[in-house]
C-alpha positions as CSV (number, residue, x, y, z in Angstrom):
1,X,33.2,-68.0,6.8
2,X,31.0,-67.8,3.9
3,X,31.4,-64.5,2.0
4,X,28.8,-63.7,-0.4
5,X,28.3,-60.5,-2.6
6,X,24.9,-59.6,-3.2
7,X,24.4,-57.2,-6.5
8,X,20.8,-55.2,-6.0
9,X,19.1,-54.1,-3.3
10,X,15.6,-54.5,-4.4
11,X,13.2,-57.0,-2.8
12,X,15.0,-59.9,-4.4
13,X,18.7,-58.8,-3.4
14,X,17.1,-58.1,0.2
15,X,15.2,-61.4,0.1
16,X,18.3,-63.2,-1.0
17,X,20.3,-62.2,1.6
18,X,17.4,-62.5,4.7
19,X,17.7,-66.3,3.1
20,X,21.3,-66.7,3.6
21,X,20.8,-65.1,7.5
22,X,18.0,-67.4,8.4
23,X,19.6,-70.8,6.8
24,X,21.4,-73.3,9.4
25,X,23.8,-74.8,7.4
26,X,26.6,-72.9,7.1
27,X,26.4,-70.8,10.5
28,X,28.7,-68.0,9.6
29,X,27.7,-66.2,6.6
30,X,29.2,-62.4,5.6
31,X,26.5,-60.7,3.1
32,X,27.7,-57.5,1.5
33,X,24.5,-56.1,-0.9
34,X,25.5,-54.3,-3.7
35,X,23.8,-51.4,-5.3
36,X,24.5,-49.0,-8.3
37,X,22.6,-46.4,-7.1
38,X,23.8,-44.8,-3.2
39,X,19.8,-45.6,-1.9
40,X,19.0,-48.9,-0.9
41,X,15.1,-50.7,-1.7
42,X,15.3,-50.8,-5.5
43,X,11.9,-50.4,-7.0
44,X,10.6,-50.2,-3.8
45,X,12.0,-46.8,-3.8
46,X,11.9,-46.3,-7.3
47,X,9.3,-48.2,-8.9
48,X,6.2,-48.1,-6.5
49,X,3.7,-45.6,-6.9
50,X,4.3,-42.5,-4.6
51,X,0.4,-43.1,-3.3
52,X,0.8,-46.4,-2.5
53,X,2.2,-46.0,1.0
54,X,1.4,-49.7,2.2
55,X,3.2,-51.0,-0.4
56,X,6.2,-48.4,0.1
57,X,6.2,-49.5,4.1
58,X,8.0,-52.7,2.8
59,X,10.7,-51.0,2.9
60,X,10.6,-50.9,6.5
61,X,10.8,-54.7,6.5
62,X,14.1,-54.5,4.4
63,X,15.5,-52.4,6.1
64,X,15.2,-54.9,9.2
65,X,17.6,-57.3,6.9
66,X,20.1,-54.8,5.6
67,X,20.9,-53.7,9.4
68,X,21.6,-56.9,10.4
69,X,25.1,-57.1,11.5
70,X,25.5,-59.8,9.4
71,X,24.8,-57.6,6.2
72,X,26.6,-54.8,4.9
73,X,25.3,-52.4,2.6
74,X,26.9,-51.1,-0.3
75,X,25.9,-48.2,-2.5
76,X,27.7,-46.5,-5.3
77,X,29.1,-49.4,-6.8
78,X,28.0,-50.7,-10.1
79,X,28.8,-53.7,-11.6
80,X,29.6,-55.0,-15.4
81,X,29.3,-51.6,-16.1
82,X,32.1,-49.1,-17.5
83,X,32.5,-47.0,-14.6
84,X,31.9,-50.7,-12.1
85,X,33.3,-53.3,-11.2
86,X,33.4,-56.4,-13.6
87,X,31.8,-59.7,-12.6
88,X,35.1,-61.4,-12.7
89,X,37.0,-59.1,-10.2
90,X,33.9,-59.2,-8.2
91,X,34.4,-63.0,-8.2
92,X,37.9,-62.9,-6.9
93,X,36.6,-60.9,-3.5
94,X,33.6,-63.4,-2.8
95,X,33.4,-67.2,-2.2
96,X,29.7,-66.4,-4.5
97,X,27.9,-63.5,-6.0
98,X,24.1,-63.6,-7.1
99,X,23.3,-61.1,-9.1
100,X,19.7,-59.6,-8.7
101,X,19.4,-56.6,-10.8
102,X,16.4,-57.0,-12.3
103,X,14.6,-56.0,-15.4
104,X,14.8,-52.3,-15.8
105,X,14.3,-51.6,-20.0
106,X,11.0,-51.2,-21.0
107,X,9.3,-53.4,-23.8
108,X,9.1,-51.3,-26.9
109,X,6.0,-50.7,-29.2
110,X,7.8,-51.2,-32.6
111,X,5.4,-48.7,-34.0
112,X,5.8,-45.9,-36.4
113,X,6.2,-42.8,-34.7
114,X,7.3,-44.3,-31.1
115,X,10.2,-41.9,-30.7
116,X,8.4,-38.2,-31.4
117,X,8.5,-35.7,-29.0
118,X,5.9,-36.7,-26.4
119,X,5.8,-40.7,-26.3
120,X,7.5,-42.3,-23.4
121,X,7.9,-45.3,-21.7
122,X,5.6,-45.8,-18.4
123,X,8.8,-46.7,-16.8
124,X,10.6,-43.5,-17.7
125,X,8.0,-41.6,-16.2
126,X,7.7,-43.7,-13.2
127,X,11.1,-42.8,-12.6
128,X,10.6,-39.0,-13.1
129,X,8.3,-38.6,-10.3
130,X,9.7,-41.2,-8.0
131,X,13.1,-39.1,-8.4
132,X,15.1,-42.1,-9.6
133,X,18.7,-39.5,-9.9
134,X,19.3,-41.5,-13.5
135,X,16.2,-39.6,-15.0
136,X,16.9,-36.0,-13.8
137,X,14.4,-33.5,-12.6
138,X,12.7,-31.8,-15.8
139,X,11.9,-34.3,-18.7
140,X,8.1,-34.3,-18.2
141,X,8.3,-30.7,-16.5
142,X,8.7,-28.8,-19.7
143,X,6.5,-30.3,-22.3
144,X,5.0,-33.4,-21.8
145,X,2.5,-32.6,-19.1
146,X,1.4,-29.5,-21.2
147,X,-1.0,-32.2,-22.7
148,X,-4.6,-32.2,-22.8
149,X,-4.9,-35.2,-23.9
150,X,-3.0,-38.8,-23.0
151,X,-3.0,-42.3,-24.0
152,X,-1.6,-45.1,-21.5
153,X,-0.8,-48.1,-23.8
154,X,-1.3,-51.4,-21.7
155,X,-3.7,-52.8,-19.3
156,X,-1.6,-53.6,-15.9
157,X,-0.8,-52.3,-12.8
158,X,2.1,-49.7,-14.1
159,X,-0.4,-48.7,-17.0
160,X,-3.2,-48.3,-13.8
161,X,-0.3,-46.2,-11.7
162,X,0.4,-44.0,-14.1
163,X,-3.0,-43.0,-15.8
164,X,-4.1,-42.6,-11.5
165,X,-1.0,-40.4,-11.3
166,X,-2.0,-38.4,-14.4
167,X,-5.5,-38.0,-13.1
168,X,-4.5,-37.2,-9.3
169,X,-4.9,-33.8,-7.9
170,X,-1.4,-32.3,-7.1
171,X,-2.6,-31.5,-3.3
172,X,-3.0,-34.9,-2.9
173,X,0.4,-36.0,-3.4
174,X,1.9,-32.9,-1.3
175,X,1.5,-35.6,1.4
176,X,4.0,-38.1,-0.4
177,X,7.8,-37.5,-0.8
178,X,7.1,-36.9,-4.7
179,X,10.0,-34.5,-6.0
180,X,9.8,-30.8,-5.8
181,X,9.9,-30.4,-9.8
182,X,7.8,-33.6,-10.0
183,X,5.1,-32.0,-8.4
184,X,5.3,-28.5,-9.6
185,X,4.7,-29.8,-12.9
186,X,1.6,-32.1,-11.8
187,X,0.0,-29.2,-10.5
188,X,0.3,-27.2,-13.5
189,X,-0.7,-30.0,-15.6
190,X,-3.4,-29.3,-18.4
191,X,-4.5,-33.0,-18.8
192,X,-7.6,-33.2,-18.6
193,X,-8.4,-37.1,-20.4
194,X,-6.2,-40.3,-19.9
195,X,-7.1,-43.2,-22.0
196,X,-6.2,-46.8,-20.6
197,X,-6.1,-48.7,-23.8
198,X,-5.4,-52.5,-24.3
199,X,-5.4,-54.6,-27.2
200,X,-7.3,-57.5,-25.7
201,X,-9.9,-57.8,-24.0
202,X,-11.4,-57.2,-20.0
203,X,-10.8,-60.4,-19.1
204,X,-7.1,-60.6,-19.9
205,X,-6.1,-57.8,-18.3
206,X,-3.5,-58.0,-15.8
207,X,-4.4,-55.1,-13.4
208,X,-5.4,-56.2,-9.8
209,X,-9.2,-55.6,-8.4
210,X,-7.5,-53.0,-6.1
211,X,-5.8,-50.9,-8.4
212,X,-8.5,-50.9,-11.0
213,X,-11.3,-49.6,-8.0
214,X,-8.2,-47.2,-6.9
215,X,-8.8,-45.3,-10.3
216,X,-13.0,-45.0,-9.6
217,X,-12.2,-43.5,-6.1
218,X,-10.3,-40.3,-7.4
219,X,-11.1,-37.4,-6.4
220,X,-12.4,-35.2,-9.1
221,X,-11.4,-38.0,-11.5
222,X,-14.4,-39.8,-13.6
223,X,-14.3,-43.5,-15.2
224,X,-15.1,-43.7,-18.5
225,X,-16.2,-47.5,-20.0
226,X,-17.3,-48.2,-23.2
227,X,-20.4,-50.9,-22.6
228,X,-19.8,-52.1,-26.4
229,X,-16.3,-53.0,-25.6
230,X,-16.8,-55.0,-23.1
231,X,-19.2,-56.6,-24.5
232,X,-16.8,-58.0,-27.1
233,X,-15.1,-60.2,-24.7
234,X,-17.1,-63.7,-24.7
235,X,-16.3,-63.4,-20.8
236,X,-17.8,-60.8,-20.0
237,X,-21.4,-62.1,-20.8
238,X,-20.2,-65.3,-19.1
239,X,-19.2,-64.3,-15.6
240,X,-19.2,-67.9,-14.6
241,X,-16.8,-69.2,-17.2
242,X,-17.4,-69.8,-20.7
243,X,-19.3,-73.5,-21.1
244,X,-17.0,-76.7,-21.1
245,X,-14.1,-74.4,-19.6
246,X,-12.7,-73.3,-16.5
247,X,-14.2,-71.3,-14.3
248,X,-13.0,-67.0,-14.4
249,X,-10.2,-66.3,-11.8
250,X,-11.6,-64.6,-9.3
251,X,-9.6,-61.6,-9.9
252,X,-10.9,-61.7,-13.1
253,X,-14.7,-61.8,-12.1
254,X,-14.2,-58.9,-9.8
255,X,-12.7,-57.2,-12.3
256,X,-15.4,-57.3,-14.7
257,X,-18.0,-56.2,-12.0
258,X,-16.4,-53.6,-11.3
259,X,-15.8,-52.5,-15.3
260,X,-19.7,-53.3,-15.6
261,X,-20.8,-51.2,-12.8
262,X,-19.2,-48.4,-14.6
263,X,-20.1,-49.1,-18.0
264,X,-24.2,-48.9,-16.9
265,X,-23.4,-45.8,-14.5
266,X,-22.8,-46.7,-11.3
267,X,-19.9,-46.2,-9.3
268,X,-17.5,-43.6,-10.6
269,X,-18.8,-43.0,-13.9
270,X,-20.6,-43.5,-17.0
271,X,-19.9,-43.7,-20.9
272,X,-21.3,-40.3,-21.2
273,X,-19.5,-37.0,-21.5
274,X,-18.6,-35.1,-17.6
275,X,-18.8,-31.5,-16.9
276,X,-14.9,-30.3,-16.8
277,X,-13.4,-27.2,-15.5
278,X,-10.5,-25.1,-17.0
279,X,-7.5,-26.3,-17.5
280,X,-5.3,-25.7,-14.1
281,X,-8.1,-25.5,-12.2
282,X,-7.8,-27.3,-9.0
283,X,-11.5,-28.4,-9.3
284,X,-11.4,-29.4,-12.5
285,X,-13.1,-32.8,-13.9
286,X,-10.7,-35.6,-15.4
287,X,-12.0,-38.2,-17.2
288,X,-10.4,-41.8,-17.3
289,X,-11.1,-43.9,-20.1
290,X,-10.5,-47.6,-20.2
291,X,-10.7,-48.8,-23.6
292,X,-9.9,-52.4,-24.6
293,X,-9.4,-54.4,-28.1
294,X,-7.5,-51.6,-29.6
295,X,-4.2,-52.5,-31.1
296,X,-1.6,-49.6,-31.8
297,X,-0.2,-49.3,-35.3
298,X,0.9,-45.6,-35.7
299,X,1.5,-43.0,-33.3
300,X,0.4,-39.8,-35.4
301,X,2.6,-36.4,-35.8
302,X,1.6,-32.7,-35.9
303,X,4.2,-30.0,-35.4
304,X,7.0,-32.5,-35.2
305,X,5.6,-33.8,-32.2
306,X,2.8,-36.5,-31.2
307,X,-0.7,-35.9,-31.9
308,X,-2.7,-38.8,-31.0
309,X,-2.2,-42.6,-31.6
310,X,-4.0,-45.0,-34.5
311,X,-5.8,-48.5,-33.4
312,X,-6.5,-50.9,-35.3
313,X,-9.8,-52.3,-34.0
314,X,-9.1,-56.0,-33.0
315,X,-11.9,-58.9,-32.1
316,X,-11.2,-62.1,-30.4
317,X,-10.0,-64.7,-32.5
318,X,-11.9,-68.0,-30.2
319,X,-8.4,-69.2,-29.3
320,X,-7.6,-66.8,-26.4
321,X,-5.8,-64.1,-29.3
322,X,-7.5,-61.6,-31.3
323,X,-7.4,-60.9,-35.2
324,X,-7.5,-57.0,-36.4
325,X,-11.0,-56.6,-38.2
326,X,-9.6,-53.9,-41.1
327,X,-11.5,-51.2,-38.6
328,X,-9.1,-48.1,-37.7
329,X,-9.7,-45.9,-34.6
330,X,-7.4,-42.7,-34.0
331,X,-7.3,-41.2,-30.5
332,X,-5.9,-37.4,-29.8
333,X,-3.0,-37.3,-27.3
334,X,-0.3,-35.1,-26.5
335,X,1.8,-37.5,-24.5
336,X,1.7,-40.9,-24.9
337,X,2.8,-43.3,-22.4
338,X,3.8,-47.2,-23.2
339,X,3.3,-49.9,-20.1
340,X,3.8,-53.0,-22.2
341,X,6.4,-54.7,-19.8
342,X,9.7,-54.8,-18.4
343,X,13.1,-56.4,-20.0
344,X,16.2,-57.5,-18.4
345,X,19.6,-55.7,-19.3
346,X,22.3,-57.4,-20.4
347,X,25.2,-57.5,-17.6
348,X,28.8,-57.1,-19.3
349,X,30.4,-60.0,-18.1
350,X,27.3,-62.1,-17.7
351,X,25.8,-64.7,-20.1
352,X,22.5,-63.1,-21.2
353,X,19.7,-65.0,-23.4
354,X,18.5,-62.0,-25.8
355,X,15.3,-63.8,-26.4
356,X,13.9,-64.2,-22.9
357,X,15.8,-61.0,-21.5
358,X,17.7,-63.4,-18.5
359,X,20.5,-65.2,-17.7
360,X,20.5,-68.9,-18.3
361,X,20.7,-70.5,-15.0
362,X,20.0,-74.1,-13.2
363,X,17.6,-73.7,-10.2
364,X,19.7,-70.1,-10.0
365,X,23.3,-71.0,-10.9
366,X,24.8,-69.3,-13.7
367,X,25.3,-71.5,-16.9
368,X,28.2,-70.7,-19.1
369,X,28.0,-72.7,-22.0
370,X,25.3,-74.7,-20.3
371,X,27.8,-75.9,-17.5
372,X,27.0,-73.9,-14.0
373,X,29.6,-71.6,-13.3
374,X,31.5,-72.1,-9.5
375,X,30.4,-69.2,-7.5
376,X,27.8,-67.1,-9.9
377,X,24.3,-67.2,-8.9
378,X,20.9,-65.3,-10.0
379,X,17.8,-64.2,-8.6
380,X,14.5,-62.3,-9.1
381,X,13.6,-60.9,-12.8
382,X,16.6,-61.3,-14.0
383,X,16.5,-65.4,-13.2
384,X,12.9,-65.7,-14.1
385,X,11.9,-62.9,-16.0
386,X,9.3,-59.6,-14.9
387,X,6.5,-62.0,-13.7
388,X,5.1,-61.9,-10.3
389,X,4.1,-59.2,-7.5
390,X,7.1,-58.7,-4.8
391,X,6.3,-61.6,-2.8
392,X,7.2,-63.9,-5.5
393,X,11.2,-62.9,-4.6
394,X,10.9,-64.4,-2.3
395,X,10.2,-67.9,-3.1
396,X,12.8,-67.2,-5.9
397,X,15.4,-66.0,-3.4
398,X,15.3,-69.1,-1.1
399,X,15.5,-71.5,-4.4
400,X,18.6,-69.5,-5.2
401,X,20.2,-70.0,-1.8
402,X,19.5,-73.4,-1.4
403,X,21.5,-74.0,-4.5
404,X,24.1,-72.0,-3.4
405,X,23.9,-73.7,0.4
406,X,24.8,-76.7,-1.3
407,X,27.9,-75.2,-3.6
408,X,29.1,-74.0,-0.1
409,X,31.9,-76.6,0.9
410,X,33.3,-76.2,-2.4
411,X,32.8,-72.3,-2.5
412,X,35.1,-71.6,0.9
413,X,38.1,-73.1,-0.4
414,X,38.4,-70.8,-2.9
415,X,40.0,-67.4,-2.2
416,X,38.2,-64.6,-0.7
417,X,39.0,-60.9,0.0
418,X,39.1,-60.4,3.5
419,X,38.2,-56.8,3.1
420,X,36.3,-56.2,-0.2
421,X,35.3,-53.3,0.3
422,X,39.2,-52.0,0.6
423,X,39.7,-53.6,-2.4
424,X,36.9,-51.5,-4.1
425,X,38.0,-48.3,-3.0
426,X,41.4,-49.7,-4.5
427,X,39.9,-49.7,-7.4
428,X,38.9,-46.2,-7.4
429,X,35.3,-46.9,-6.5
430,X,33.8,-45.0,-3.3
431,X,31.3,-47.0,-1.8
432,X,28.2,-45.4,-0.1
433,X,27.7,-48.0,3.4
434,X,24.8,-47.5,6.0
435,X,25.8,-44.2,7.7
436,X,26.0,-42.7,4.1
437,X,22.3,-43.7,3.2
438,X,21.2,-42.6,7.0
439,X,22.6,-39.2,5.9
440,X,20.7,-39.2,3.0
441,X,17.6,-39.8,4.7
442,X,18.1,-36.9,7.5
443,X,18.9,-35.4,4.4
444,X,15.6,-35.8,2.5
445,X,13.7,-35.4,5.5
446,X,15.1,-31.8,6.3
447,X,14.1,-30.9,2.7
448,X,10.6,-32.1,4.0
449,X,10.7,-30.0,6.7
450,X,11.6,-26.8,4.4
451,X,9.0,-27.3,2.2
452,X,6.0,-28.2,4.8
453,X,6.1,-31.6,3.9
454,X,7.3,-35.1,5.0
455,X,10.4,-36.3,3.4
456,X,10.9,-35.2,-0.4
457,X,13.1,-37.1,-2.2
458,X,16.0,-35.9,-3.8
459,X,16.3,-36.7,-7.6
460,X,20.1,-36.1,-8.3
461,X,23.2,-38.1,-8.2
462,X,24.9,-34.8,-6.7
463,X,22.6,-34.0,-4.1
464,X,22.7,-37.6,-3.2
465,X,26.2,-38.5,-3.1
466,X,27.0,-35.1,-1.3
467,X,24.3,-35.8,1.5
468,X,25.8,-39.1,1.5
469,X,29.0,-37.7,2.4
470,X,28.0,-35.4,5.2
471,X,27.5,-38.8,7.4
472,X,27.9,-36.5,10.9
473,X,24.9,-34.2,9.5
C-alpha cells in the first residue's frame, strides 16, 4: 500500500488526491488530507465570494473525493507550525506528503501610512465575512464599515469582489450563509462610494468579463467611468489590437465594451453625479467608481486614522509599463482596502524561495539544496505561485502525482505508520475526521434555521471545534 499525506484541503489538496484515486499504477493508494483549520474546501469555503453560489457549488464536487473510502479527512492538524506537526515527523508516518497550502499573505503596498486605523488587506476582509474562525467576528464591525467613503486598490477579481460586497444591499446577502456579525454590520454600513483604482490601464486589468458586468447589475448600485481615463490606454481606441501587434484577448475586448458602454452612459451608469439617499437607508444609491492609471504613494491621516489615499497620476510608458507624470490626485476614504495579490508562507521545515513566495521544486518534488527530497512533494500556489483560476489545480495536481507515481517503488520500502492518525493524537493533536465536519454542518445549518436563513457560517474556532465534537448531534 501506498500511504500518502495530503496537507490542504483546498481545490489543489482535493485535486491532488482525486489524482492519486483515479491513477492505475499503483492500485492501492491510502490518502489522508490534512487541514489546519477543522472545515474542509479551503478557499472555496473561505476565499470565494459569499454571492458567488456557482462557484461555491464546487464544493459539492470535492466533497465527492474526500468521501471516498479511499480518503480520509483530517481537520485540526496543522503542520510546520508551533502548535502542528513538523514536516519531518509527518514524513516518518507517510511513504509521501505534498504539501498544498497555498498562498494566504497578502502583497503589501509599501506605502506611507499602510498600517492606520482603516487600511486593510482585501484578503483580511474576505475572510471577515466569509467567517474564516482565524479573523474573529468584529474587526470590520466596529469601525471600518462606518465609512462613507472607500478605496479598493487593484484591478482583479478580489478587488471586483470586494468593492461588489461593499456596494451590495445587506437583504441580498440574507440569502447566503454570510456570518451573523458579518452581516449586521453590512446592513448598517454608511458607504455610500467605492473606488476601484488601478495603476495601469483598462486593458491590463485582470478582472474577468463576468465579474466586471456583475458590478453594473447591482441593485441600487451605479458605475461610475471616467471616459478620459480610458482613453489613456492606446487599447482602448484600438479594439482590434494596436497595428503590427497582436490582436486584444478576447477578455480583454469585452472588457473594454463593457467599460465604454459605461463611460458614454449606457448600461449601469455614467461619469456624472447619482441621486443618493441617507446613509442606512435601504434604498439608498451607491456609486462605484473604476478608476485606472493611478499609482498609490501615500495613504493620508486625520484623527489618527485614514482619510483618503494620494495617486500619483501615471501614463503609459509605450513598452507595456507606465511612467508617473509629476501629477498628484488625492481620493477621500475611510477604509481602504488593498487587492494587490497573494503570497505564499513560509512552511517551518520546508525550503521556501523568499523571492517568488514558493518552494523550489522539480515538476513538484521538493528540492533541498537543489537535490529532490525522497517523499516531499508540492502542489497548487505554493508550487507555482497565485496564478490561475481553480481549474488550473488541477493540471498542477496531476503533474505532481505523476512525479510522485514514479517515486512510488522506491517510496513503499520505506517505513510508514500504520495508523497515523494514532500517532497524531499521540502527539497531543486531536484530529477533526468526517463525522466531526458533518457535525459542523448540521451545526451551521441549525443556526440557519434560527435565524430564518439557510446555513450561516460559524466564524469561531470554539463554536467550531465544539460542534465538531458533538458528532451524534
Amino acid at each position: 500500500m501506498l500511504s500518502v499525506a495530503v496537507v490542504g484541503s483546498g481545490p489543489s489538496g482535493v485535486y491532488t488526491a482525486q489524482a492519486l484515486l483515479q491513477q492505475s499504477l499503483v492500485p492501492d493508494v491510502r490518502v489522508h488530507v490534512l487541514d489546519r483549520l477543522p472545515t474542509p474546501y479551503g478557499l472555496v469555503r473561505y476565499g470565494v465570494a459569499p454571492d458567488h453560489e456557482k462557484i461555491k457549488s464546487l464544493q459539492n464536487s470535492l466533497r465527492t473525493v474526500l468521501e471516498d473510502e479511499r480518503v480520509t479527512f483530517v481537520g485540526n492538524v496543522g503542520v510546520g507550525g508551533a502548535d502542528g506537526v513538523s514536516p519531518a515527523r509527518l514524513a516518518e508516518l507517510y511513504h509521501a506528503v505534498v504539501y498544498c497550502v497555498g498562498a494566504s499573505a497578502d502583497r503589501a503596498l509599501a506605502v506611507p501610512g499602510e498600517g492606520l486605523p482603516g487600511s486593510y488587506s482585501a484578503t483580511r476582509f474576505v475572510s471577515w465575512y466569509s467567517a474564516h474562525p482565524d479573523i474573529g467576528t468584529d474587526p470590520f464591525a466596529r469601525d471600518a464599515l462606518a465609512a462613507r467613503s472607500a478605496v479598493v486598490i487593484g484591478v482583479g477579481n478580489v478587488a471586483v469582489d470586494v468593492a461588489r460586497i461593499l456596494a451590495r444591499g445587506a437583504g441580498e446577502l440574507r440569502r447566503t450563509d454570510v456570518p451573523r456579525a458579518a452581516l449586521r454590520a453590512l446592513e448598517e454600513s454608511r458607504v455610500r462610494e467605492v473606488h476601484i483604482v488601478g495603476r495601469r490601464g483598462p486593458s491590463q486589468a485582470r478582472f474577468t468579463t463576468k465579474e466586471l458586468r456583475e458590478l453594473g447589475a447591482l441593485p441600487g448600485a451605479r458605475v461610475v467611468v471616467d471616459p478620459t481615463e480610458l482613453a489613456l490606454d492606446p487599447a482602448y481606441a484600438a479594439p482590434d489590437g494596436l497595428p503590427g501587434a497582436l490582436p486584444l484577448p478576447a477578455v480583454v475586448r469585452r472588457n473594454l465594451e463593457v467599460l465604454r458602454g459605461w463611460s458614454v452612459g449606457g448600461g449601469a451608469g455614467a461619469a456624472g453625479d447619482m441621486p443618493s439617499g441617507a446613509p442606512g437607508s435601504a434604498d439608498a444609491v451607491r456609486r462605484i467608481r473604476l478608476r485606472f492609471f493611478l499609482r498609490p504613494v501615500e495613504l493620508l491621516e486625520r484623527g489618527g486614522r485614514v482619510a483618503g489615499v494620494r495617486f500619483a497620476r501615471t501614463a503609459p510608458d509605450g513598452a507595456g509599463g507606465v511612467r508617473d507624470t509629476g501629477r498628484y490626485e488625492d481620493v477621500e476614504a475611510q477604509l481602504v482596502l488593498r487587492a494587490v495579490g497573494y503570497r505564499g508562507v513560509e512552511l517551518p521545515g520546508l525550503p521556501f524561495d523568499p523571492v517568488r513566495g514558493t518552494v523550489p521544486h522539480a515538476a513538484g518534488r521538493v528540492l533541498r539544496g537543489g537535490v529532490p527530497s525522497p517523499g516531499e512533494y508540492v502542489a497548487g500556489w505554493i508550487k507555482r505561485g497565485p496564478t490561475g483560476v481553480i481549474g488550473s489545480n488541477r493540471s498542477c495536481a496531476k503533474e505532481t502525482v505523476a512525479s510522485l507515481l514514479a517515486d512510488a517503488a522506491a517510496l513503499t520500502r520505506r517505513t510508514a505508520a500504520d495508523d497515523p492518525l494514532a500517532e497524531l493524537r499521540e502527539w497531543g493533536l486531536r484530529p477533526v475526521e468526517w463525522a466531526g465536519w458533518l457535525s459542523i454542518e448540521r451545526a451551521e445549518a441549525e443556526l440557519g434555521r434560527s435565524l430564518g436563513r439557510g446555513p450561516v457560517k460559524i466564524p469561531d474556532w470554539a463554536g467550531l471545534l465544539a460542534a465538531a465534537r458533538d458528532e451524534n448531534g
